[in-house]
C-alpha positions as CSV (number, residue, x, y, z in Angstrom):
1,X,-11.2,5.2,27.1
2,X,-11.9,5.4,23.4
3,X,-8.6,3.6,22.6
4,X,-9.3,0.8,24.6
5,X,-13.5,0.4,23.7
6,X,-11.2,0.7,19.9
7,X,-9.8,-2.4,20.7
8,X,-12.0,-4.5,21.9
9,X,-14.0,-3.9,18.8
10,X,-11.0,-5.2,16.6
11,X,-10.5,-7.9,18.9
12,X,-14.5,-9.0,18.1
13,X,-14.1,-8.3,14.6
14,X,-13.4,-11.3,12.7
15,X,-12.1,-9.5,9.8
16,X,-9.4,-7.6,11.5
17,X,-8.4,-11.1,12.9
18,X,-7.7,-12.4,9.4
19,X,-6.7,-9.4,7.8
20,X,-3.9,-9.1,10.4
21,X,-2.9,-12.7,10.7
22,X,-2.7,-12.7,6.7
23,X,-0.8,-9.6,6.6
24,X,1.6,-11.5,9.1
25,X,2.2,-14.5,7.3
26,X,2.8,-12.1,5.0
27,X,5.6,-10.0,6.8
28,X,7.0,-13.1,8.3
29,X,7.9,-15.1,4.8
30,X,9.5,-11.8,3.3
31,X,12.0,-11.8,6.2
32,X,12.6,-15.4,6.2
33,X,12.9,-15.3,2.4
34,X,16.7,-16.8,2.4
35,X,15.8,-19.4,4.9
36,X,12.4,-20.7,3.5
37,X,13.1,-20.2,-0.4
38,X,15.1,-23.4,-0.9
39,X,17.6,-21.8,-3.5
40,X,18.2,-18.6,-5.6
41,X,15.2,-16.8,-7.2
42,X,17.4,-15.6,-10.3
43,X,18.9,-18.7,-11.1
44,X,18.5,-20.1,-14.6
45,X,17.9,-23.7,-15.4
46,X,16.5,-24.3,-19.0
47,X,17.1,-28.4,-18.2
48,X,14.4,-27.9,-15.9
49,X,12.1,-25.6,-17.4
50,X,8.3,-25.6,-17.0
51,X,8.8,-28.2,-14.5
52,X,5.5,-29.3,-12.5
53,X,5.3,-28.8,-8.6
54,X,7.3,-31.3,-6.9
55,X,9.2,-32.3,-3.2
56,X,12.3,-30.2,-5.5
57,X,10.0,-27.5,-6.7
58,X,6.8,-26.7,-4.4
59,X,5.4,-24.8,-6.7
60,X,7.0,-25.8,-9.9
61,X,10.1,-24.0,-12.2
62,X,9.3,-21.3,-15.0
63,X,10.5,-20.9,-18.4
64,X,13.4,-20.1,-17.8
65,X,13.8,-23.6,-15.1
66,X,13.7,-20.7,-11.9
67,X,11.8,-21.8,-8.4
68,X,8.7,-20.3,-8.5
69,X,8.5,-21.0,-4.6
70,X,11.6,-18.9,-4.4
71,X,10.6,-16.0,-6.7
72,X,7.5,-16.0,-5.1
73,X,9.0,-15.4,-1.7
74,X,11.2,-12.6,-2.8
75,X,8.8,-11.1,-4.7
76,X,7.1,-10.8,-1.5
77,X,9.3,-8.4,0.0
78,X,9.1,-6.5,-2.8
79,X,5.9,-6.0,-2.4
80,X,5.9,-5.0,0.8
81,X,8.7,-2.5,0.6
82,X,6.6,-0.3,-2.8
83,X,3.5,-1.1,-0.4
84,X,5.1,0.6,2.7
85,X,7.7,3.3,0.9
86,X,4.7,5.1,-1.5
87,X,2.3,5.5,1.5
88,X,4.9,6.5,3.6
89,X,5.6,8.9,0.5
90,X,2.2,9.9,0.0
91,X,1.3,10.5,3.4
92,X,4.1,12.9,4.3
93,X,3.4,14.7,1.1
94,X,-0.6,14.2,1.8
95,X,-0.2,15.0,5.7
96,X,1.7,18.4,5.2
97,X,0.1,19.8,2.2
98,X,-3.4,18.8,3.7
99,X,-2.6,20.1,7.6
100,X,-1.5,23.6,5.6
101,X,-4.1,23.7,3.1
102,X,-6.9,22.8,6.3
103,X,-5.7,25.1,8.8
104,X,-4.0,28.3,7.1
105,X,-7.0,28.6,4.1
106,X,-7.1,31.3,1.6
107,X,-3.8,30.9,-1.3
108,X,-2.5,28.3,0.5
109,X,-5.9,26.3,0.1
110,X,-6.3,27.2,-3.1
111,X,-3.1,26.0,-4.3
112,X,-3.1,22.7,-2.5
113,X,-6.7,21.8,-3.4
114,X,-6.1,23.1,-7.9
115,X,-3.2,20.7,-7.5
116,X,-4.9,17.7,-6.0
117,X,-7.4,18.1,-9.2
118,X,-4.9,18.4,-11.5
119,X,-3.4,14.9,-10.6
120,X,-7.1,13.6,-9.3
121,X,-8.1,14.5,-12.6
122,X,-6.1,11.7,-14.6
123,X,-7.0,7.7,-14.1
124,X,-4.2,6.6,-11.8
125,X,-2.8,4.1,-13.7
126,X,-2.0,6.0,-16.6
127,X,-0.7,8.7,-14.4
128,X,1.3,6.0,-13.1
129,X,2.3,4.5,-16.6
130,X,3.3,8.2,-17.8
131,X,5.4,9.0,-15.1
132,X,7.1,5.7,-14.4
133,X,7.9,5.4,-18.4
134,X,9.5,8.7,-18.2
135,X,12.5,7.2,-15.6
136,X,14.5,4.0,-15.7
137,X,12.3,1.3,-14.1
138,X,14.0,1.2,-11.0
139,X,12.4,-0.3,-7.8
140,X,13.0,3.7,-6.2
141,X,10.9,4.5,-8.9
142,X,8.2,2.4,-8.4
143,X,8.1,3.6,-4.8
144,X,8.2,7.2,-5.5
145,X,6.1,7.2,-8.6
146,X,3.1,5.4,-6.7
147,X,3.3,7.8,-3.8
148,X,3.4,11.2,-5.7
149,X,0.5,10.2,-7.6
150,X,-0.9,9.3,-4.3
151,X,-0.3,11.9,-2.2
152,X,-3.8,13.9,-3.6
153,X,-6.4,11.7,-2.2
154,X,-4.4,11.9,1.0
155,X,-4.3,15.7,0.9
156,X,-7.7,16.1,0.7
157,X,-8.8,13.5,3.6
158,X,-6.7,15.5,5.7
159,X,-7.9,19.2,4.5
160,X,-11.6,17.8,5.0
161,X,-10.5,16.4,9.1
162,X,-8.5,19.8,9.3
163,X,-11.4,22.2,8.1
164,X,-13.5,20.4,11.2
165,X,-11.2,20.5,14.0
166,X,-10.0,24.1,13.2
167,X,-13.2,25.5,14.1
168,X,-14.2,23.5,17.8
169,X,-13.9,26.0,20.8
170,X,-10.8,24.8,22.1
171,X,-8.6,25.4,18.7
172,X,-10.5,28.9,18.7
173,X,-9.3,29.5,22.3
174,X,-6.1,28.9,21.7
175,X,-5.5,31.0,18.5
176,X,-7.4,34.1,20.2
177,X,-4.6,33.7,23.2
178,X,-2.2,34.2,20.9
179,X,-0.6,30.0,20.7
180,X,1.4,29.8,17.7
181,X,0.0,27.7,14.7
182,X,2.8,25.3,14.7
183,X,1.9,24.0,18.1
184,X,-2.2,24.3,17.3
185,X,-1.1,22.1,14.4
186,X,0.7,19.4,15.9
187,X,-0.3,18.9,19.5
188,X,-4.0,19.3,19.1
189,X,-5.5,19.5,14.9
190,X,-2.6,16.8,14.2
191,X,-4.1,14.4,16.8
192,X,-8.0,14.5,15.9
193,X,-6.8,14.1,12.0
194,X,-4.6,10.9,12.7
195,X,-7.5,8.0,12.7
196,X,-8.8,8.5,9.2
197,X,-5.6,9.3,7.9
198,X,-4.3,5.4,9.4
199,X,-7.1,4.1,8.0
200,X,-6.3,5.4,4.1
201,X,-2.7,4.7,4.3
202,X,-3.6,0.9,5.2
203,X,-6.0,0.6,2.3
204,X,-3.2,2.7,0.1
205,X,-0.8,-0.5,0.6
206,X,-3.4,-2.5,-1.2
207,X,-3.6,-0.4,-3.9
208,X,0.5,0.1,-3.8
209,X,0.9,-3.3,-4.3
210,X,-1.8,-3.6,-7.2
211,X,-0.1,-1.0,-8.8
212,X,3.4,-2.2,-8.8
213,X,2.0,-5.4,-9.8
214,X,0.8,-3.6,-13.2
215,X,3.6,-1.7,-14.0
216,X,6.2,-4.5,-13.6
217,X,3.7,-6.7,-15.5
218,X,3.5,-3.7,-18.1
219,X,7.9,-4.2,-17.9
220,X,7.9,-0.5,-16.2
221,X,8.5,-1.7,-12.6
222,X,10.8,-4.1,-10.5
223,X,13.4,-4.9,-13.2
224,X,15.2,-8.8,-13.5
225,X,16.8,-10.2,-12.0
226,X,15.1,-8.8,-9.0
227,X,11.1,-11.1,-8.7
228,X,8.3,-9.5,-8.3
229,X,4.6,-10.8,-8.4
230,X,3.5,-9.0,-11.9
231,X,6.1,-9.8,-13.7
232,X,6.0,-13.0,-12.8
233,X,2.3,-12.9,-14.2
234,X,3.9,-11.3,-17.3
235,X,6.4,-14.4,-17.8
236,X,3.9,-17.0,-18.0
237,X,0.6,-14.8,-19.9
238,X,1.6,-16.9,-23.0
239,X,-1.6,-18.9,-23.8
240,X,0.6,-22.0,-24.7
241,X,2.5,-21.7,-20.9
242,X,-0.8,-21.0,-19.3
243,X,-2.1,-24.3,-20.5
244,X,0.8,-26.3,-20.2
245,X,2.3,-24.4,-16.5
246,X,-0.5,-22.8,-15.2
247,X,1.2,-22.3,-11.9
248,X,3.9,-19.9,-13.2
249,X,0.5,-17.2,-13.0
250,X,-1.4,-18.7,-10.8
251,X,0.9,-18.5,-7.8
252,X,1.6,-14.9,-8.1
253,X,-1.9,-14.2,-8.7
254,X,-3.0,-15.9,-5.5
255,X,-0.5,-14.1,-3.6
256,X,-1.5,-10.6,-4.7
257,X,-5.0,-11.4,-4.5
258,X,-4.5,-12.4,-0.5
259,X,-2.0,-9.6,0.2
260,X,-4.7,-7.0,-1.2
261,X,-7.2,-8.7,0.7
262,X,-5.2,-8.8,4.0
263,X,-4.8,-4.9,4.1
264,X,-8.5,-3.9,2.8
265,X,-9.8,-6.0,5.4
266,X,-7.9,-4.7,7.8
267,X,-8.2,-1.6,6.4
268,X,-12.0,-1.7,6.7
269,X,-11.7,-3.1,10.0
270,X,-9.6,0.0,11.4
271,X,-12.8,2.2,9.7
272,X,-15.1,0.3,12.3
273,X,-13.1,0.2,15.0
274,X,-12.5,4.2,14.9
275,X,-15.8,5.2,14.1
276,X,-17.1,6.9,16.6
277,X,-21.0,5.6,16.1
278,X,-20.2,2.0,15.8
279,X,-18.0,2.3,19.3
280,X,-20.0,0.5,22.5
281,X,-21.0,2.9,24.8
282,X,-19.0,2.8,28.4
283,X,-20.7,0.9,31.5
């Protein structure tokens, strides 16, 4: 009953309705990259260089005379895969440490929690920075990197839904008959912690995607040949270009900037949808 009073909320909600139809439009070009990119994203052209958008060229050629309509669309998928692989990272990571730290308590907590503060305790980005400097920039990198450093937050969303549901009658009940923890854990604490934890992994691929975005601008991420939205940015920061070929920033700019909007509005969405106050009441 909740699921479906869920749904009709995010059917009313206008921003789910974007969110999702961006996201998409989103998911749809990075699969159709080799039908709708009109040529090779790596391939050099200097005789067309800088050129302005065009029937040949939607959105123009780089410095280096490559599609940016083409880079573009690759880069897309790129995005998408850090986006998906870190929070799938950092909620297996975040999801078993928290569920452990939550519902077993004492050393087990205490470890869990002084580790989430160690890594909370550093700005992301130069966590991120440190560690992704310390390895060849490798797109597995990026992926991993992102969700390690991520994994904290997710730890202790979890520990806080965990340190809730542990104590309602039921999950008492069934410890003082003796069930085993494992099957507390994943057939009733597992469930009741699942909403919130949705909900931060689908903002976490908005921030996934900002942050590979920085670190291949920074030339510590997706390495060339392969494109990828920052450094695409990076390639056309010179102040000369950006007068002269403003597109070769502006298009991956605009594409970041509506793939991070798609998921946070979503994202916030989702928050709405599975709050329990904001739900209509039945009848």
């Amino acid at each position: 009953m909740r699921d479906n009073r869920a749904r009709t909320v995010l059917r009313r909600d206008g921003r789910a309705q974007l969110g999702l139809g961006v996201i998409v439009a989103l998911v749809a070009i990075a699969l159709a990259a080799p039908l709708i990119a009109g040529g090779d994203p790596a391939r050099i052209d200097l005789r067309h260089a800088l050129e302005a958008p065009s029937g040949a060229h939607w959105l123009g050629t780089d410095a280096q005379g490559r599609d940016v309509w083409a880079r573009l669309v690759y880069g897309a998928r790129v995005s998408l895969v850090v986006g998906l692989l870190s929070q799938g990272i950092a909620l297996v990571l975040g999801l078993g440490l928290g569920l452990a730290a939550g519902f077993r308590g004492r050393w087990t907590d205490e470890v869990v929690m002084r580790l989430a503060d160690v890594t909370l305790a550093f700005p992301s980005l130069l966590l991120l920075i440190a560690m992704a400097a310390a390895f060849e920039p490798s797109l597995t990198v990026v992926c991993v990197v992102i969700g390690v450093v991520g994994w904290a937050a997710m730890a202790r969303l979890v520990r806080g839904q965990v340190l809730v549901v542990r104590e309602l009658e039921y999950v008492q009940a069934l410890r003082a008959l003796g069930a085993r923890d494992t099957r507390i854990v994943l057939r009733h604490v597992l469930p009741n912690v699942l909403a919130p934890v949705v909900i931060a992994a689908t903002l976490g691929i908005a921030g996934a995607i900002m942050a590979e975005a920085a670190l291949s601008f920074l030339g510590l991420g997706v390495q060339p040949p392969t494109p990828s939205w920052g450094a695409m940015i990076a390639d056309g920061r010179d102040l000369a270009q950006l007068r002269s070929a403003p597109w070769t920033s502006l298009a991956p700019g605009v594409a970041i900037g509506l793939a991070v909007l798609g998921f946070n509005l979503l994202g916030d969405a989702l928050r709405d949808a599975l709050d329990p106050r904001r739900l209509p009441t039945p009848g």
